[in-house]
C-alpha positions, -999 to +999 in steps of 0.1 A: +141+104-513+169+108-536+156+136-557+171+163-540+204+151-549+196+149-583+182+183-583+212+198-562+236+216-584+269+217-567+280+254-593+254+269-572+268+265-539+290+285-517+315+260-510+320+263-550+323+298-554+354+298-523+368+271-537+370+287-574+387+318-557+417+299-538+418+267-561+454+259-577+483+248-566+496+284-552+473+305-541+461+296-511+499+290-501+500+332-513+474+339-491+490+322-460+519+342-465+505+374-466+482+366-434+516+359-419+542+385-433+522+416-450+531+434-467+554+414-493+566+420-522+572+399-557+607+384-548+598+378-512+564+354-522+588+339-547+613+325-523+584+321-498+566+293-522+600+280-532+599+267-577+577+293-592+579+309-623+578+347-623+547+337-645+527+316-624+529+337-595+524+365-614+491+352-630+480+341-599+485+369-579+462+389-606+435+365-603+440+372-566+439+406-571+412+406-595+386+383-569+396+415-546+412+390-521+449+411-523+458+442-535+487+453-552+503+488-542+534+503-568+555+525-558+565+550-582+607+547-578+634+533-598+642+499-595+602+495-592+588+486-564+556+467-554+540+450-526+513+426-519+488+426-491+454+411-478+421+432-484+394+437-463+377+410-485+409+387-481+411+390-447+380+377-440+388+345-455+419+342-435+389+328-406+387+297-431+425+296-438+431+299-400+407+271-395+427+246-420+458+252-399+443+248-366+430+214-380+465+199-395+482+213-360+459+189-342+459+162-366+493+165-377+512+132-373 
């Protein structure tokens, strides 16, 4: 009865693969705020997740971008400019995202 568990191989599972593309400490917090305020740009998501480095966010917004869950648009102008906001892709899993604050709203104490 206990084979299938034995057999199972968790790296193979959906639940694994979303989990490899928001785990961390910052990206899913990223995410949030661009379901919430896109577009945004570097500075903003820096105040917006409070003690960041300009390297960790900036490492995990390219991971972010690289999973094809945000996409980053430059503008070609002095001082530079660039802005952050959800793809199709990412906003698909805002239904999961949305589903997480739905669930601490309710049982929120």
């Amino acid at each position: 009865m206990r084979d299938y568990i034995e057999n199972a191989d968790f790296e193979e599972t959906g639940f694994s693969y979303t989990l490899s593309l928001i785990s961390g400490k910052y990206k899913m917090i990223i995410l949030y705020c661009l379901m919430e305020y896109q577009p945004v740009r570097f500075n903003e998501l820096q105040r917006y997740l409070g003690k960041i480095s300009d390297k960790t966010l900036s490492q995990n917004l390219k991971e972010l971008e690289k999973d094809e869950l945000i996409h980053r648009e430059a503008y070609p102008q002095i001082p530079p400019k660039v802005e952050y906001s959800l793809t199709e892709r990412g906003k698909s899993l805002m239904v999961v995202l949305d589903q997480l604050c739905i669930w601490g709203t309710e049982n929120r104490k």
